[in-house]
N, CA, C and O atoms as a GROMACS GRO file, in nm:
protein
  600
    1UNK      N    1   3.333  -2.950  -1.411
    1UNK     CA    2   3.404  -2.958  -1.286
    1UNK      C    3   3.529  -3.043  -1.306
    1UNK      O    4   3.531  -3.133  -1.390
    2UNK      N    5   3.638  -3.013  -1.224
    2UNK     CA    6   3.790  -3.064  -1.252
    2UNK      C    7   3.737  -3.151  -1.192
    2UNK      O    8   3.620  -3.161  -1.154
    3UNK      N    9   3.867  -3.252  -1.177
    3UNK     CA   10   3.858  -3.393  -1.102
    3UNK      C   11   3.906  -3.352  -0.969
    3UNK      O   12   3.860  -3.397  -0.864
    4UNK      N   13   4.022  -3.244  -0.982
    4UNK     CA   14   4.085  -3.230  -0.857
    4UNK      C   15   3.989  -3.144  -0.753
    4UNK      O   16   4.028  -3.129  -0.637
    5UNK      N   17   3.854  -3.085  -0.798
    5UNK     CA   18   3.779  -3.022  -0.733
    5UNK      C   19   3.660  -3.124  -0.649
    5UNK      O   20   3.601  -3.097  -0.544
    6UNK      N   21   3.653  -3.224  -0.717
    6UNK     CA   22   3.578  -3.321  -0.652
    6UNK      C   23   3.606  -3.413  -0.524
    6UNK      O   24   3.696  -3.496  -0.535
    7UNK      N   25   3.534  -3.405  -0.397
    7UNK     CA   26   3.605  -3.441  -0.282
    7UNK      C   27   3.636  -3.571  -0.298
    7UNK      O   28   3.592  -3.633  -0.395
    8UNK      N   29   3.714  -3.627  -0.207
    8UNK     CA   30   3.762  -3.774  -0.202
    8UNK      C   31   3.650  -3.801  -0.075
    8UNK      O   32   3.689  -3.794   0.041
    9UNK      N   33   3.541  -3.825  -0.099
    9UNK     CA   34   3.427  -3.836   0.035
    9UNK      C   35   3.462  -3.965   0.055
    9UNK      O   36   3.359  -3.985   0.120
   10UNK      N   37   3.530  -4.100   0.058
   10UNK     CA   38   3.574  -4.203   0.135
   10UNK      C   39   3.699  -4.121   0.243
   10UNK      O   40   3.689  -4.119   0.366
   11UNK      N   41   3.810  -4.060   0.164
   11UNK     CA   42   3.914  -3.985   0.259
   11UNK      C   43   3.874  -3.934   0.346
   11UNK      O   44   3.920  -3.961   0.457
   12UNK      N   45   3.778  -3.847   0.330
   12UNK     CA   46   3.724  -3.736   0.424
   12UNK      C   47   3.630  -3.807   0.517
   12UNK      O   48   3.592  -3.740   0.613
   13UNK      N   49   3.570  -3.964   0.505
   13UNK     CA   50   3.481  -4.026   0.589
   13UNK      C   51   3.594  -4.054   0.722
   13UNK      O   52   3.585  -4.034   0.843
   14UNK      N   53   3.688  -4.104   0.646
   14UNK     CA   54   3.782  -4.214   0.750
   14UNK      C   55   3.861  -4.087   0.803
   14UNK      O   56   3.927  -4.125   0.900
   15UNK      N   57   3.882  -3.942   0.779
   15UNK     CA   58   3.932  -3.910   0.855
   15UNK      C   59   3.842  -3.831   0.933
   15UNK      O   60   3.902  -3.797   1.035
   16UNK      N   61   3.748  -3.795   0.932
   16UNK     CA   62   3.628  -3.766   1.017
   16UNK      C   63   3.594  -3.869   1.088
   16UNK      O   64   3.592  -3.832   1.206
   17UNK      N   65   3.567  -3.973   1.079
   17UNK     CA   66   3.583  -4.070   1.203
   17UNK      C   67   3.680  -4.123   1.280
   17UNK      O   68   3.647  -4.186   1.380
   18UNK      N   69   3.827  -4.106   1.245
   18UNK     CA   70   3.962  -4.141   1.302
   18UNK      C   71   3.961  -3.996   1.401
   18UNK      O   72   4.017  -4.008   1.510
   19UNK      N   73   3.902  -3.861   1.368
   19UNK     CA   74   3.936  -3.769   1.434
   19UNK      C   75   3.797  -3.784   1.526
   19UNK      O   76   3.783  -3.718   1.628
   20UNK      N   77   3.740  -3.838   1.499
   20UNK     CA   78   3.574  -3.826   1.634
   20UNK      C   79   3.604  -3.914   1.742
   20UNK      O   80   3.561  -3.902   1.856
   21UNK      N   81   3.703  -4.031   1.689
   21UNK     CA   82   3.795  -4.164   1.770
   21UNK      C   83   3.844  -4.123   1.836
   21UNK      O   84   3.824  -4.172   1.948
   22UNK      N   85   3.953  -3.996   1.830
   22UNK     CA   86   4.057  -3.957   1.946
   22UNK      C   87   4.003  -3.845   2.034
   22UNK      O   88   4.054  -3.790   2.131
   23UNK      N   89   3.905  -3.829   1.984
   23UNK     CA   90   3.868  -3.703   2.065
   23UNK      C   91   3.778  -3.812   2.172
   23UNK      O   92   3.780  -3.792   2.293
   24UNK      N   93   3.689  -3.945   2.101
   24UNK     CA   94   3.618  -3.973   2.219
   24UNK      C   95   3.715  -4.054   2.283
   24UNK      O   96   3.668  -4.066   2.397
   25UNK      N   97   3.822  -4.117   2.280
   25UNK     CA   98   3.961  -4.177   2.359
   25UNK      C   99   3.998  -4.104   2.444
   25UNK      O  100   4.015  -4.137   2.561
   26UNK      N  101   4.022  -3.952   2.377
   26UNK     CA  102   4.088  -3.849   2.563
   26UNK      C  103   3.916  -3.875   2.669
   26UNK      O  104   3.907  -3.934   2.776
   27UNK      N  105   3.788  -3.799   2.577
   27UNK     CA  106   3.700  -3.795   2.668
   27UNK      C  107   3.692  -3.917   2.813
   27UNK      O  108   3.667  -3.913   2.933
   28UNK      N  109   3.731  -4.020   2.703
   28UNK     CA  110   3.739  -4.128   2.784
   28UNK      C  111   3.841  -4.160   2.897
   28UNK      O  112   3.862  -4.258   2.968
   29UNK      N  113   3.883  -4.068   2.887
   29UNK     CA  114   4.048  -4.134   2.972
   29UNK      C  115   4.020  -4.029   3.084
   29UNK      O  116   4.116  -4.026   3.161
   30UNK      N  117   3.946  -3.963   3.109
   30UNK     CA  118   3.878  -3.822   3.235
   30UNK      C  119   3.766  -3.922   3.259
   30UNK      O  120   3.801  -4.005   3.342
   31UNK      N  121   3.622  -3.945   3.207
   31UNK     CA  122   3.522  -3.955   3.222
   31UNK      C  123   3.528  -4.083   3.265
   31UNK      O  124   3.453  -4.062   3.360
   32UNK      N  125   3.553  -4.201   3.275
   32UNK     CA  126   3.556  -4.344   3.286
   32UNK      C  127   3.635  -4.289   3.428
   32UNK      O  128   3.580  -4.209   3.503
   33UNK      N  129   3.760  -4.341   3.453
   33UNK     CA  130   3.789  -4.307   3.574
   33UNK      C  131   3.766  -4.231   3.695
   33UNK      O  132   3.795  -4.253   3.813
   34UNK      N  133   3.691  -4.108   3.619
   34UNK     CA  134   3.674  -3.970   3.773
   34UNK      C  135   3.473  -4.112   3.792
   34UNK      O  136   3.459  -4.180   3.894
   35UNK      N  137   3.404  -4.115   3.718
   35UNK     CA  138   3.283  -4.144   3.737
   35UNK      C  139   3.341  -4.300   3.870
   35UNK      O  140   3.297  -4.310   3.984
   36UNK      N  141   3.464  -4.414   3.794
   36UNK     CA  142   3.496  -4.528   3.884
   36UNK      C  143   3.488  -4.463   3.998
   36UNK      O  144   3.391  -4.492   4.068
   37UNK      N  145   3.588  -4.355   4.052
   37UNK     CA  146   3.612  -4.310   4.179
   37UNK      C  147   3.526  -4.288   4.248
   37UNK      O  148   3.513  -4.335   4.361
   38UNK      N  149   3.425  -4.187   4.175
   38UNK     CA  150   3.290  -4.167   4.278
   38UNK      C  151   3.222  -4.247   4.338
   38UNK      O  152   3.184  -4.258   4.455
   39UNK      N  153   3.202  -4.336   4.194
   39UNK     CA  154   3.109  -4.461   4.230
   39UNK      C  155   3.171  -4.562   4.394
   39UNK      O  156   3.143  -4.588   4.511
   40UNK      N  157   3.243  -4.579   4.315
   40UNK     CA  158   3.325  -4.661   4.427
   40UNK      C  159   3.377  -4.601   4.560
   40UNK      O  160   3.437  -4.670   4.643
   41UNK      N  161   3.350  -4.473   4.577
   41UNK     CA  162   3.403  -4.374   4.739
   41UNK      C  163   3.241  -4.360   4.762
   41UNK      O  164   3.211  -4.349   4.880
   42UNK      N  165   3.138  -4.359   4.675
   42UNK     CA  166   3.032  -4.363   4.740
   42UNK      C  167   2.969  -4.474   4.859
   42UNK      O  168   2.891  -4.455   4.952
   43UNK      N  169   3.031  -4.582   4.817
   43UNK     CA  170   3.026  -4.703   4.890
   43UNK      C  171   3.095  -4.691   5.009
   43UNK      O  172   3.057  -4.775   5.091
   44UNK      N  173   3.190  -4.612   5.054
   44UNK     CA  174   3.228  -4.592   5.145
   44UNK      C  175   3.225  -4.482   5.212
   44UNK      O  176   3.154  -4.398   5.156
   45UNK      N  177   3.295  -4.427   5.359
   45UNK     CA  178   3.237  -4.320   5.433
   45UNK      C  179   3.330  -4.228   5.371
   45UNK      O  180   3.254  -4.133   5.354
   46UNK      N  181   3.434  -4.193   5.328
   46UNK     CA  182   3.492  -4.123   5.232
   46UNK      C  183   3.474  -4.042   5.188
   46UNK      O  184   3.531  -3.939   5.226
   47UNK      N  185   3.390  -4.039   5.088
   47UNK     CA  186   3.273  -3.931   4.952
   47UNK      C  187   3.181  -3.884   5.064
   47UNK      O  188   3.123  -3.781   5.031
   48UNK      N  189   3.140  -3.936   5.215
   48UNK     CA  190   3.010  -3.858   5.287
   48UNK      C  191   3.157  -3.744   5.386
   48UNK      O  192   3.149  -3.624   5.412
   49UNK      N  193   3.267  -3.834   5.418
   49UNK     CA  194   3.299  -3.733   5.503
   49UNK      C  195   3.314  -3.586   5.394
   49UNK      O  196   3.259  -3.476   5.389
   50UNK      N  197   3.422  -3.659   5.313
   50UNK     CA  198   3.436  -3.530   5.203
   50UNK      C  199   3.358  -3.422   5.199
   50UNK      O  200   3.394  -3.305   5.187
   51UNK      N  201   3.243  -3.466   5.209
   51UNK     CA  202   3.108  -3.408   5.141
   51UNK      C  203   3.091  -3.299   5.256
   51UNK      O  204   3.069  -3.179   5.236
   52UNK      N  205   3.104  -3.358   5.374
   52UNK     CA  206   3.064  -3.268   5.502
   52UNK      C  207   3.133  -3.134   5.482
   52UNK      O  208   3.064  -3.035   5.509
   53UNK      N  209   3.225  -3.118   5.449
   53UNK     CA  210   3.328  -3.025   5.446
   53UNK      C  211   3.285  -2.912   5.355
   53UNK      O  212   3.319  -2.796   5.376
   54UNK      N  213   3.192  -2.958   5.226
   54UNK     CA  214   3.169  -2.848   5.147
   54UNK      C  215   3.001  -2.844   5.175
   54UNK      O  216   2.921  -2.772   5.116
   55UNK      N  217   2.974  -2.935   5.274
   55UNK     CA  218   2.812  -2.929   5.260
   55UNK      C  219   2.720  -2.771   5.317
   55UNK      O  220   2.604  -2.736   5.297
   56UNK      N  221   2.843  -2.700   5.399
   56UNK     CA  222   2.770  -2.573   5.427
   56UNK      C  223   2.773  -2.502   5.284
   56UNK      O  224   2.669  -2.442   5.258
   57UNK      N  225   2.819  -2.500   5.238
   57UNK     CA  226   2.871  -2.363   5.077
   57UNK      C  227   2.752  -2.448   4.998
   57UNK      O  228   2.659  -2.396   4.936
   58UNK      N  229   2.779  -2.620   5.017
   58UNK     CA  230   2.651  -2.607   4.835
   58UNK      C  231   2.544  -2.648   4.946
   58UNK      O  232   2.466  -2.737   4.910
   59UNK      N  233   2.531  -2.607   5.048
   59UNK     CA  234   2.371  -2.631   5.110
   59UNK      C  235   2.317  -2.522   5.080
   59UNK      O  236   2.195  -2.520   5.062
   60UNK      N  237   2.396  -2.402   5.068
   60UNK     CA  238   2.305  -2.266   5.030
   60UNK      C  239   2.212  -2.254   4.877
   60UNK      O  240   2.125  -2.176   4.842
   61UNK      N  241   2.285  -2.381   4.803
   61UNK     CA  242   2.247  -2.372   4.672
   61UNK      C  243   2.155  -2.485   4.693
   61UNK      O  244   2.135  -2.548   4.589
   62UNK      N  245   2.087  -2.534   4.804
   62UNK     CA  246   2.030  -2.683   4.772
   62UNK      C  247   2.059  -2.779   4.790
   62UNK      O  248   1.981  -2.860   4.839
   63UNK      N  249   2.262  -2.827   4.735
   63UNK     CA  250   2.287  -2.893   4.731
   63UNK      C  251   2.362  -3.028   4.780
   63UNK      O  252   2.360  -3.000   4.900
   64UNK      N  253   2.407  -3.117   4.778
   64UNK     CA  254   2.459  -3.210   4.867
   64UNK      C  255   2.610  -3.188   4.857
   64UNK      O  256   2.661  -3.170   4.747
   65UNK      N  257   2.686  -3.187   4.976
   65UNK     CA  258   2.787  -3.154   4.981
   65UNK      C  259   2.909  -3.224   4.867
   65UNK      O  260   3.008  -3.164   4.824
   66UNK      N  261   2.875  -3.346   4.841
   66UNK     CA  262   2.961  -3.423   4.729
   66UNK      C  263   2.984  -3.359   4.622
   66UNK      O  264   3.097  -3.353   4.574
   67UNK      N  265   2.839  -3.279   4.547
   67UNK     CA  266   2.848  -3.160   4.406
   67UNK      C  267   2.964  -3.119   4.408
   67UNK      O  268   3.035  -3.131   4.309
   68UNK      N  269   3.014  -3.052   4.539
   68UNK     CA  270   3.105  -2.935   4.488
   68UNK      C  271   3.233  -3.010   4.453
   68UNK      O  272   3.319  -2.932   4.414
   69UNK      N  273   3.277  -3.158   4.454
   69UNK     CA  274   3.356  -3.212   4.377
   69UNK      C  275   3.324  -3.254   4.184
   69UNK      O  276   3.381  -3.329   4.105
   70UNK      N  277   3.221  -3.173   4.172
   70UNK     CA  278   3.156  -3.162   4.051
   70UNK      C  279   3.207  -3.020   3.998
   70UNK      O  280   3.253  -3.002   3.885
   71UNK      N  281   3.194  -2.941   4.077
   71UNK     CA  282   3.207  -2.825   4.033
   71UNK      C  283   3.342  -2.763   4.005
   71UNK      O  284   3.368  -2.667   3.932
   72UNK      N  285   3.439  -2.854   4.093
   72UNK     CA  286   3.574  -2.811   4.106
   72UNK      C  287   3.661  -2.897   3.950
   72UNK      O  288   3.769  -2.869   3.897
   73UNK      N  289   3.587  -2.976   3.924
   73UNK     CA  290   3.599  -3.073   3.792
   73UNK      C  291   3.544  -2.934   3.677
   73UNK      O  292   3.618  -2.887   3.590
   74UNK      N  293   3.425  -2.898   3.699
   74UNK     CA  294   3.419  -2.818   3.607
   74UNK      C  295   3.496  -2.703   3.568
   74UNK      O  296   3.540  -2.665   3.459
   75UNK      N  297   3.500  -2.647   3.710
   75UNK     CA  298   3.598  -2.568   3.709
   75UNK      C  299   3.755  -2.493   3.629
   75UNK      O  300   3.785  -2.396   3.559
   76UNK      N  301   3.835  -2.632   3.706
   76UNK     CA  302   3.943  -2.687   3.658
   76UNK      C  303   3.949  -2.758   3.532
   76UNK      O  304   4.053  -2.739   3.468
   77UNK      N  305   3.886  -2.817   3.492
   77UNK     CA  306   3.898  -2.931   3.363
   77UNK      C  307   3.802  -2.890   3.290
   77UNK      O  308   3.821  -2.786   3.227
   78UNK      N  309   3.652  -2.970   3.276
   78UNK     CA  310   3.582  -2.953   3.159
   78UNK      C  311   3.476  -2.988   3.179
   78UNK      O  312   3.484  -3.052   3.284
   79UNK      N  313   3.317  -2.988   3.125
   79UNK     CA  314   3.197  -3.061   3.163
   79UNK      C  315   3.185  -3.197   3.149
   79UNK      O  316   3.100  -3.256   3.214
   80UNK      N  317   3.273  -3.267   3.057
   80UNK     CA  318   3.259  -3.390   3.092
   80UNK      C  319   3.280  -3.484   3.214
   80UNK      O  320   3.221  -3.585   3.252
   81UNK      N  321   3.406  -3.398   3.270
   81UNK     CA  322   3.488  -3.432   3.399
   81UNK      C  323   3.357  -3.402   3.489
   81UNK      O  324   3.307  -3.506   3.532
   82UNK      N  325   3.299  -3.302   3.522
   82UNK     CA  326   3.178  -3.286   3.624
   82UNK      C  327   3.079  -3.385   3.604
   82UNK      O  328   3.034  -3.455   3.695
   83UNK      N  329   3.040  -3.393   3.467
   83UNK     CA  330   2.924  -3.543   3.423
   83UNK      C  331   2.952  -3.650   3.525
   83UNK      O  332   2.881  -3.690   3.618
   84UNK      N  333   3.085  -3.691   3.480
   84UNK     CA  334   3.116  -3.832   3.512
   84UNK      C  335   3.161  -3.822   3.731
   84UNK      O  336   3.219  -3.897   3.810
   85UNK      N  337   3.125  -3.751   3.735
   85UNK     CA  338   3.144  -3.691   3.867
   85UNK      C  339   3.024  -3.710   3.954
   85UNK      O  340   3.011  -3.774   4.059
   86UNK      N  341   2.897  -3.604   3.852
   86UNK     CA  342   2.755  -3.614   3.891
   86UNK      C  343   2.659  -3.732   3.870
   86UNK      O  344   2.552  -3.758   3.926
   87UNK      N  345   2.706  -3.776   3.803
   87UNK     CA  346   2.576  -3.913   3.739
   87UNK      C  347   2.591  -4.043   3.883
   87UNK      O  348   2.503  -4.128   3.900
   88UNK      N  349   2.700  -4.034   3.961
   88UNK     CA  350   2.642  -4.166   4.043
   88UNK      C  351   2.651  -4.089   4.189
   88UNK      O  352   2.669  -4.156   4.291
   89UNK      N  353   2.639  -3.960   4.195
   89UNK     CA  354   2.563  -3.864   4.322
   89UNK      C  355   2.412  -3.941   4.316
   89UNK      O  356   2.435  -4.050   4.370
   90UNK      N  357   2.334  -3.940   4.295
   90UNK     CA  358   2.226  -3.936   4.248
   90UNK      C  359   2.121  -3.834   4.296
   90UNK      O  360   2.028  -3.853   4.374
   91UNK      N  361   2.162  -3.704   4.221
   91UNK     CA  362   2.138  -3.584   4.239
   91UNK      C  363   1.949  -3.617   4.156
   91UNK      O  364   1.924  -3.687   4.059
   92UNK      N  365   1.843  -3.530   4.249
   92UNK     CA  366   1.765  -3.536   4.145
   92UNK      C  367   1.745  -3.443   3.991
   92UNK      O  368   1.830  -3.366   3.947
   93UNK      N  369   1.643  -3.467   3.943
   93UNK     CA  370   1.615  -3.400   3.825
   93UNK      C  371   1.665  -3.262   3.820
   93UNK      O  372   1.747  -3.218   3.739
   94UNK      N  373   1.586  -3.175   3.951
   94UNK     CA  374   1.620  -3.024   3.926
   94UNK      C  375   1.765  -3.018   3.951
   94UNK      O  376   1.842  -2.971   3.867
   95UNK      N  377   1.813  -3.077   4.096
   95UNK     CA  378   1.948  -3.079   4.078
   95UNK      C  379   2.058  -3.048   4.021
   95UNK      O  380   2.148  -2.964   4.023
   96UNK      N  381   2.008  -3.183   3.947
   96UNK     CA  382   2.088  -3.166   3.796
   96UNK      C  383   2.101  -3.028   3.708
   96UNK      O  384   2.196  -2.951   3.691
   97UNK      N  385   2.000  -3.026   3.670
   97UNK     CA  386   1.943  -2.936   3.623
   97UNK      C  387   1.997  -2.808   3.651
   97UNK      O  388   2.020  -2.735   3.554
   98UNK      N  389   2.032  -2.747   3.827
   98UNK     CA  390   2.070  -2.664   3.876
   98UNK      C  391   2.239  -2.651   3.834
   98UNK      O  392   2.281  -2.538   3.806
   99UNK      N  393   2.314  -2.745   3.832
   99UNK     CA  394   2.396  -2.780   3.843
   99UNK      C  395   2.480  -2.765   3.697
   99UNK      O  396   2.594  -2.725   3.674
  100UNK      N  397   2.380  -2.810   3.613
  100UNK     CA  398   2.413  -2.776   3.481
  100UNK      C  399   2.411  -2.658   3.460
  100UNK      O  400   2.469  -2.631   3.355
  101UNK      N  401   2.377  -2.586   3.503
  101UNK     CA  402   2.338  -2.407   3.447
  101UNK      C  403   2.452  -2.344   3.525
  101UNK      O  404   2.520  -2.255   3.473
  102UNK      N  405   2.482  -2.395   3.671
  102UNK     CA  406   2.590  -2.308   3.723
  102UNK      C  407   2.715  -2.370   3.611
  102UNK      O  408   2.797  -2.288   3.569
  103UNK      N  409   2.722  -2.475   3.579
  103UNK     CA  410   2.818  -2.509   3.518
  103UNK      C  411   2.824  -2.487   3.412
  103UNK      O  412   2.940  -2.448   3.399
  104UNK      N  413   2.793  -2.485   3.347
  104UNK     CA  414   2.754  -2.404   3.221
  104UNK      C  415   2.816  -2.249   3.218
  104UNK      O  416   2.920  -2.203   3.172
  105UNK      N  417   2.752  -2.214   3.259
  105UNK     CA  418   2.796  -2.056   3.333
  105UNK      C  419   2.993  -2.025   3.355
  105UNK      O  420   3.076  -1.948   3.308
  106UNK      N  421   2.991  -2.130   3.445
  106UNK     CA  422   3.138  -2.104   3.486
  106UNK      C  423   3.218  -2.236   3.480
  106UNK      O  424   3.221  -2.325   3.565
  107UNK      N  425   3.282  -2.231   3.364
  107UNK     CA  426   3.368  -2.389   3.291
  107UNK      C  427   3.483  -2.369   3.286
  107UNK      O  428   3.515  -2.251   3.299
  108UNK      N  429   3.592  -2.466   3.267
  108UNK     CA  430   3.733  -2.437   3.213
  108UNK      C  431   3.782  -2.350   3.241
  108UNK      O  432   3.871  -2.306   3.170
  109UNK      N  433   3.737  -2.274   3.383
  109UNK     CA  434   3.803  -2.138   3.396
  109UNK      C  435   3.934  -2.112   3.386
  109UNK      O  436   3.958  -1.992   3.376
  110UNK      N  437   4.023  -2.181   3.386
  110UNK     CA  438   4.205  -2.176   3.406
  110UNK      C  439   4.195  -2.133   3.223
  110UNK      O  440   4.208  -2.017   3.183
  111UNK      N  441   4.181  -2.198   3.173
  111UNK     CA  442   4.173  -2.181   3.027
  111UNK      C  443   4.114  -2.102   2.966
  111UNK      O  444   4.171  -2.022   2.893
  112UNK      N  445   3.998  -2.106   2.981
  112UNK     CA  446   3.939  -2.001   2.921
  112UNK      C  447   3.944  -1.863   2.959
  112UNK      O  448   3.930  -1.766   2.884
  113UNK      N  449   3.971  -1.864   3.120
  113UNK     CA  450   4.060  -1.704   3.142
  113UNK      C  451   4.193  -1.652   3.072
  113UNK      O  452   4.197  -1.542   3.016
  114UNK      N  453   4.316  -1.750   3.080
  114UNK     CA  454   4.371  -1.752   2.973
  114UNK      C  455   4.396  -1.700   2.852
  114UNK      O  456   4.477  -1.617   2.810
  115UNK      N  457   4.256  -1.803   2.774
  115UNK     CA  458   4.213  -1.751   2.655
  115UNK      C  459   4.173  -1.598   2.617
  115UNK      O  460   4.206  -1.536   2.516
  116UNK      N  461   4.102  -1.559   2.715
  116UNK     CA  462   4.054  -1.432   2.756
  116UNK      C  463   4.179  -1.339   2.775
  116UNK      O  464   4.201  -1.269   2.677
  117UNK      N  465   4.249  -1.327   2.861
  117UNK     CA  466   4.350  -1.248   2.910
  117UNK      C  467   4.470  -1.245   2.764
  117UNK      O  468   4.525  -1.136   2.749
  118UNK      N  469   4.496  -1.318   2.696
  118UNK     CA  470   4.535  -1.316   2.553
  118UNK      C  471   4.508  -1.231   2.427
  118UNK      O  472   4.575  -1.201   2.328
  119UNK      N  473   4.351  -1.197   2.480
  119UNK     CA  474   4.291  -1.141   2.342
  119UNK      C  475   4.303  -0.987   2.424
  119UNK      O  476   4.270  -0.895   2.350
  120UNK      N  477   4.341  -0.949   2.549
  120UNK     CA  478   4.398  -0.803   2.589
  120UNK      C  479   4.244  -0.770   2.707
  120UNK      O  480   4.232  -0.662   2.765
  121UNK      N  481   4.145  -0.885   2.721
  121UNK     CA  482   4.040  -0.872   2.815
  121UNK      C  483   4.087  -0.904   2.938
  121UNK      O  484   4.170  -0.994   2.945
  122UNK      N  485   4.053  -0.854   3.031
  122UNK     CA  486   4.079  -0.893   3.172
  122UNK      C  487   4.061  -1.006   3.206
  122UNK      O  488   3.971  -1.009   3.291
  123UNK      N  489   4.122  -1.156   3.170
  123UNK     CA  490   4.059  -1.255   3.210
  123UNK      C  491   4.040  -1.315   3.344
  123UNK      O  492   3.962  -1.409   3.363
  124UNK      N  493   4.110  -1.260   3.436
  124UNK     CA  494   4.069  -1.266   3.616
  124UNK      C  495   3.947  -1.252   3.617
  124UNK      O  496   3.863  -1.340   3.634
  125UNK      N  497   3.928  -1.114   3.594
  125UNK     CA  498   3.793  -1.002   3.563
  125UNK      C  499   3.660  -1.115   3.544
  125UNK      O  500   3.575  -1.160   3.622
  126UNK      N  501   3.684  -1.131   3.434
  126UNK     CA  502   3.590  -1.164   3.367
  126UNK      C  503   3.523  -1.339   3.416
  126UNK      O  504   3.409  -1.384   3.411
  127UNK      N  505   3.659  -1.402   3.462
  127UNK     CA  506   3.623  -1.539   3.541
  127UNK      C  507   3.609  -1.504   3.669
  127UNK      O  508   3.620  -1.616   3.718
  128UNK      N  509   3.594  -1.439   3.751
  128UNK     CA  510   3.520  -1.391   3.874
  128UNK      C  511   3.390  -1.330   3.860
  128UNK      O  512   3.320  -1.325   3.961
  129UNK      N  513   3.342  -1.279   3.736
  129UNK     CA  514   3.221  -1.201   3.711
  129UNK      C  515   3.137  -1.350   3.653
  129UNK      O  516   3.016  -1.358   3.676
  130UNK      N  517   3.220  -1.479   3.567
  130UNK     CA  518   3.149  -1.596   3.568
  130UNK      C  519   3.087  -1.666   3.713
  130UNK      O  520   2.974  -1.701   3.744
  131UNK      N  521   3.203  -1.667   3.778
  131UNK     CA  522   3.175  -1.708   3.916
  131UNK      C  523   3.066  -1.683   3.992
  131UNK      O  524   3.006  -1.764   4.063
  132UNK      N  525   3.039  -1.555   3.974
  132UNK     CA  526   2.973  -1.440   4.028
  132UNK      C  527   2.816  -1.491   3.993
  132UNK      O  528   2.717  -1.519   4.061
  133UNK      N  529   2.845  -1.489   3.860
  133UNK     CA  530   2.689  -1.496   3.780
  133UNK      C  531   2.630  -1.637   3.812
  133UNK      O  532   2.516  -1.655   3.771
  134UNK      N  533   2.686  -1.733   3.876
  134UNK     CA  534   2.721  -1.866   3.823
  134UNK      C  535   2.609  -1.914   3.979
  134UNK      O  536   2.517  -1.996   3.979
  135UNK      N  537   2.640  -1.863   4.051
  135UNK     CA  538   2.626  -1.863   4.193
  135UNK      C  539   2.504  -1.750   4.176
  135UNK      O  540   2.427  -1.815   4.106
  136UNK      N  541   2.452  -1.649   4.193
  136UNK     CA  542   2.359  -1.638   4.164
  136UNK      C  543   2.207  -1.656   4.110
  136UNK      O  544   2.094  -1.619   4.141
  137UNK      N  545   2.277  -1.742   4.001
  137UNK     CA  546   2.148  -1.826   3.920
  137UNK      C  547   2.145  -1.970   3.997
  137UNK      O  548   2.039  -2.032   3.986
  138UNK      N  549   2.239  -2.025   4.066
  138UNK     CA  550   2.229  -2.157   4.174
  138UNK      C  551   2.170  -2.107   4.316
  138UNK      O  552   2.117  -2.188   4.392
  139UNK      N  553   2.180  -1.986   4.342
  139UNK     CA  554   2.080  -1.941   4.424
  139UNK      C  555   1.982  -1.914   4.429
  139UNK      O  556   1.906  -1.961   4.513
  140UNK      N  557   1.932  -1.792   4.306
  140UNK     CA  558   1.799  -1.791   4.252
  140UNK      C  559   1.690  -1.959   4.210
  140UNK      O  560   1.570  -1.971   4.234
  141UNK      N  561   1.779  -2.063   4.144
  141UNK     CA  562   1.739  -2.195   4.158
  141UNK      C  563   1.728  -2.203   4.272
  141UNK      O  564   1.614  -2.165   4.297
  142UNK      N  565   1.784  -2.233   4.373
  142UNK     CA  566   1.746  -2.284   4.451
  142UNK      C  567   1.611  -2.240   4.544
  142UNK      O  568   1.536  -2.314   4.607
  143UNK      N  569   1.607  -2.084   4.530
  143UNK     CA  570   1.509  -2.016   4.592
  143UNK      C  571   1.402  -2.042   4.537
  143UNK      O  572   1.304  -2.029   4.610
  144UNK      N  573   1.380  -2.082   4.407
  144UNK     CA  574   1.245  -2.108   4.320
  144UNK      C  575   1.204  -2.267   4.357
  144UNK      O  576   1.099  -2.309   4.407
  145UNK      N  577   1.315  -2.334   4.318
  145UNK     CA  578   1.283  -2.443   4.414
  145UNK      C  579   1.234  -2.447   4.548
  145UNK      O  580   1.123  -2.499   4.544
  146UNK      N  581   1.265  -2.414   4.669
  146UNK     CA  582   1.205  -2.405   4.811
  146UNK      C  583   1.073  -2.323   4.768
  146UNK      O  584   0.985  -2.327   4.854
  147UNK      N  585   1.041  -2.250   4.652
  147UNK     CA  586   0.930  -2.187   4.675
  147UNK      C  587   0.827  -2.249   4.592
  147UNK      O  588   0.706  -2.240   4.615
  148UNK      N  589   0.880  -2.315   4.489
  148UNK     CA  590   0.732  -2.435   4.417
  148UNK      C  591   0.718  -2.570   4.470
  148UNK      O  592   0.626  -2.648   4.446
  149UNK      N  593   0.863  -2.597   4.579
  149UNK     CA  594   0.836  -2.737   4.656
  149UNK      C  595   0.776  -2.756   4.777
  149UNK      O  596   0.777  -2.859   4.846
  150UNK      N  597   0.707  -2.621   4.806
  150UNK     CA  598   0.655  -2.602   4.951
  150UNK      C  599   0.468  -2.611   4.913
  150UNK      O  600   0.386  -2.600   5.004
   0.00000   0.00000   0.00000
């Protein structure tokens, strides 16, 4: 084996960790602040009036009207942005749970439709058929829920 074929595994450490650094620095610069806000509008009537406003749409799913400032994070931005959104709701277990799967389902839509509509796929199309699916399975949750919590 050449010399020049042999990795420089110190190089390749420090730049595998300088690049895991900036990626967790942006995470940080969404997730730290959107989670302050919540936390801190929860304490006040603010985050409940808010909440009223979307509480008919995610009551159909179960949920407490505050989520759907979770969802619009997911939406628009990314799952971390919804995390740091959901963790001081204090949504329970299934909740969560519910919440993760619609989100999951339907993420980054601005972008990833985008992405989609680039490669010659309908990406409207196809992020309305996420939507679609997304809401369905938060309904079906929720229906399984009212029916093993009774």
């Amino acid at each position: 084996m050449s010399e020049e074929s042999i990795p420089d595994i110190p190089s390749r450490l420090r730049e595998g960790l300088r690049g895991g650094l900036q990626t967790s620095l942006k995470l940080v610069k969404w997730v730290v602040p959107l989670y302050l806000v919540v936390d801190l509008l929860k304490h006040t009537p603010v985050l409940e009036q808010m909440g009223a406003l979307f509480a008919p749409l995610m009551g159909l799913f179960g949920l407490p009207g505050e989520a759907a400032f979770a969802f619009v994070a997911a939406f628009l931005l990314n799952l971390y942005a919804a995390i740091a959104i959901l963790v001081p709701l204090d949504l329970t277990p299934w909740q969560v749970t519910q919440c993760g799967l619609m989100m999951g389902l339907a993420h980054n839509l601005v972008v990833e439709g985008g992405v989609l509509g680039s490669t010659g796929a309908r990406g409207g199309l196809l992020t309305l058929y996420r939507l679609l699916i997304a809401g369905v399975c938060g309904l079906t949750m929720a229906g399984l829920h009212r029916l093993f919590a009774s």
